[in-house]
C-alpha positions in Angstrom: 0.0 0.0 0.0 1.3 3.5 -0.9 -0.7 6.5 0.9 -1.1 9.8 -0.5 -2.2 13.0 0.4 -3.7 14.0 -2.7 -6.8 16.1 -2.7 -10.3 17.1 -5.0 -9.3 20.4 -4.5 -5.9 19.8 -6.5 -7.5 18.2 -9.5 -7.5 21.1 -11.5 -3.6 22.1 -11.3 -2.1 19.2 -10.1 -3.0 15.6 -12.8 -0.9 13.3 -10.2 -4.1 14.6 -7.7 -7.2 13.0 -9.6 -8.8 9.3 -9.1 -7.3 8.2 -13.0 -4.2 8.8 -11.9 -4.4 7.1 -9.1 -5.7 3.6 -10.5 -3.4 4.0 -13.9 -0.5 4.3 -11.4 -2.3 0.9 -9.3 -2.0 -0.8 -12.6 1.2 0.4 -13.6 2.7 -1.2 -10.1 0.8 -4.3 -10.7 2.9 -5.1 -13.9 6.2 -3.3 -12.5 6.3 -5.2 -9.6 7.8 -8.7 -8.8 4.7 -8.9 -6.0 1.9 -8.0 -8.9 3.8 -9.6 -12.2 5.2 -13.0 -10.6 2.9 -13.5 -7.4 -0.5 -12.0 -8.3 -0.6 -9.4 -5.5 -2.6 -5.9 -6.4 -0.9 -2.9 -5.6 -3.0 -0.3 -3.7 -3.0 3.4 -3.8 -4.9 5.0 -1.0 -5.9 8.6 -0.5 -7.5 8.9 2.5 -7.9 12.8 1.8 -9.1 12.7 -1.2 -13.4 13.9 -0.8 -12.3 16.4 1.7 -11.9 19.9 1.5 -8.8 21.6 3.1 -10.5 22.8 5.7 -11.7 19.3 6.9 -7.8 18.3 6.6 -6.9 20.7 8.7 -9.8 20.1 11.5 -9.4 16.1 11.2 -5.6 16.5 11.4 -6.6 18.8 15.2 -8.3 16.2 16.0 -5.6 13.2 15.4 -3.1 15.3 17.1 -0.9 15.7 13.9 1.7 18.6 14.3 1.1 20.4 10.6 4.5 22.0 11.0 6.2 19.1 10.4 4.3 19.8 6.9 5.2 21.7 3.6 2.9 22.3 0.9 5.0 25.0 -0.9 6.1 24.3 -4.9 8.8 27.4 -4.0 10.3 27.5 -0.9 13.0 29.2 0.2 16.0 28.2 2.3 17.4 30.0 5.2 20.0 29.3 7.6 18.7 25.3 7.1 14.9 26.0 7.1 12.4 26.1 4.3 10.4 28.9 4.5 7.0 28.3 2.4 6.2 31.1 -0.7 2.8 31.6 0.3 2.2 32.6 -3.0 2.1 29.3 -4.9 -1.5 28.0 -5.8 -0.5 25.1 -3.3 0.3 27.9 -0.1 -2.9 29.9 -1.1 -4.8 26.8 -0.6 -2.9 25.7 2.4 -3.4 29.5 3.9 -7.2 29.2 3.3 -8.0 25.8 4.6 -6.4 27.0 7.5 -8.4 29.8 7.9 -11.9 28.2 7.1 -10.5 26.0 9.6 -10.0 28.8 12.3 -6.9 27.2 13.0 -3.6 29.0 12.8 -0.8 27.7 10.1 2.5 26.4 11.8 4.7 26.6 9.3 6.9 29.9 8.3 6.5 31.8 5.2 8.8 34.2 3.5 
């Protein structure tokens, strides 16, 4: 099993993000793989995250206790002095920026 965070919200920009790619990676696995080529096994793809919006990521994550600053979304960040420091420009950081705030929750991370 692989798990991935990918999410609706994402189809649009982001192809890696939607169901199709999802299964067509599944089947790709299933023939590139000793386990799914020689023994039969199905590789699975699961995103767990995938029917919610980024608010209810945010508020489910709260509730499981998850520190979100262990988490980057940006496609641009910038180092310094050993940290990444999110854009908060990039389509990815302006989602991020308002799932946290539909969520009432305040983003962890650092930004530029």
């Amino acid at each position: 099993h692989l798990f991935i965070g990918a999410n609706h919200v994402d189809y649009s920009g982001y192809p890696d993000c939607r169901p199709e790619f999802l299964r067509a990676f599944e089947a790709l696995a299933d023939k590139a793989t000793a386990a799914g080529a020689e023994g039969g096994e199905h590789f699975r793809v699961e995103a767990p995250l995938l029917q919610l919006s980024k608010a209810e990521i945010v508020q489910r994550a709260a509730e499981l206790g998850v520190d979100l600053g262990l988490t980057i979304t940006c496609y641009d960040p910038v180092q310094r002095d050993g940290v990444a420091l999110s854009c908060g420009h990039c389509d990815a950081c302006i989602l991020r920026l308002k799932g946290f705030a539909e969520a009432g929750v305040p983003d962890p991370i650092p930004y530029v």
